[in-house]
C-alpha positions in Angstrom: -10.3 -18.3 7.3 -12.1 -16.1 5.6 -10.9 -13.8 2.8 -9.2 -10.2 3.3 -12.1 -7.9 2.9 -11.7 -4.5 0.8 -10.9 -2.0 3.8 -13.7 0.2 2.6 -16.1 -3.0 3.9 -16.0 -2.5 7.8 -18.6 -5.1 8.9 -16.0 -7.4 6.5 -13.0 -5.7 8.3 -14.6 -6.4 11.5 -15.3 -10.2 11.1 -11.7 -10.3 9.6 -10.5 -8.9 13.1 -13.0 -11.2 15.7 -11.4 -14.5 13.3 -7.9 -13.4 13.9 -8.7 -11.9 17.8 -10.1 -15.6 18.2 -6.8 -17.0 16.8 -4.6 -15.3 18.8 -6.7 -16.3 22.1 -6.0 -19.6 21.2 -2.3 -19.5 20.4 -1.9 -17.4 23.5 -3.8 -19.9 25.6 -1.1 -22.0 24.4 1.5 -20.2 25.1 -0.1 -19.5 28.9 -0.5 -23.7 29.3 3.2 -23.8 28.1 4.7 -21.3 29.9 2.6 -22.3 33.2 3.5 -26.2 32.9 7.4 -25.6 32.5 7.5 -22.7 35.8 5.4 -25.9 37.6 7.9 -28.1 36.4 10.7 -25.6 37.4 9.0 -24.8 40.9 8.2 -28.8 41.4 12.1 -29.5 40.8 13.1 -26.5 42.8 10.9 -27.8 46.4 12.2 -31.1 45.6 15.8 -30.5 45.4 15.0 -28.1 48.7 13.4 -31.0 50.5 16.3 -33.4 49.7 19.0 -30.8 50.9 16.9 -30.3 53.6 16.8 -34.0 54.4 20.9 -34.1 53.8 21.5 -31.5 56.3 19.0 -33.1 59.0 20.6 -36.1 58.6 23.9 -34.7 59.0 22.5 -33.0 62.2 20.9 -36.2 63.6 24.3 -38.0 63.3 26.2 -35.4 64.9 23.6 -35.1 67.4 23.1 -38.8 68.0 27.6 -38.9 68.9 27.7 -36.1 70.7 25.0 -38.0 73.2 26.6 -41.1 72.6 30.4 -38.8 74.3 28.2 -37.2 77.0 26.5 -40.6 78.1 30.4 -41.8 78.5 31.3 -39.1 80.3 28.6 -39.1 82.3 28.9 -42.6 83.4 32.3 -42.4 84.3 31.0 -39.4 86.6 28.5 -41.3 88.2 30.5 -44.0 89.1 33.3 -41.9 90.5 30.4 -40.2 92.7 29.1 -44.0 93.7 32.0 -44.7 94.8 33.1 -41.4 96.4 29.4 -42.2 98.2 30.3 -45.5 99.4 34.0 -44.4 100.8 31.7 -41.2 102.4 29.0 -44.0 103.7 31.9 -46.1 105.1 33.7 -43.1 106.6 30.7 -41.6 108.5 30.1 -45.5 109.6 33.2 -45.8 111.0 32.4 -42.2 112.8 29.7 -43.4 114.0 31.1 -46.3 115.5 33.7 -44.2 117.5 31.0 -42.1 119.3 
């Protein structure tokens, strides 16, 4: 670094001022990678706890999903084979009509 010049010396005052301007460009670059690599670390961990929730509640969803089809397949069957059989009785019944005639 060089010297303090005498403040009557400007072309001394002014290369006093570009070293220190250039120093504080560096230190500020610094700073800038600094405060830039902790928000990327912040935003990184922030997305990756959102995914992971994200996953959790889908997940949740899926398994709720996947019962609730699981009920509505029961019921459903136990519909279907109430209306196969109320088909046969029908089938039978209209036989036996058409026997009559």
């Amino acid at each position: 670094m060089p010297s303090i010049p005498d403040p009557t010396d400007l072309p001394g005052l002014f290369e006093t001022a570009n070293f220190m301007a250039q120093q504080t460009d560096r230190w500020m670059f610094v700073a800038m990678l600094i405060i830039f690599l902790i928000c990327g670390a912040w935003m990184t961990r922030y997305f990756t706890s959102q995914i992971q929730q994200a996953r959790q509640e889908f997940t949740a969803l899926s398994k709720d999903f996947t019962e609730h089809l699981i009920t509505t397949n029961r019921e459903l069957a136990v519909l279907l084979a109430g209306a196969t059989k109320a088909l046969a009785d029908n089938t039978r019944a209209l036989e036996n009509v058409k026997e009559k005639l």
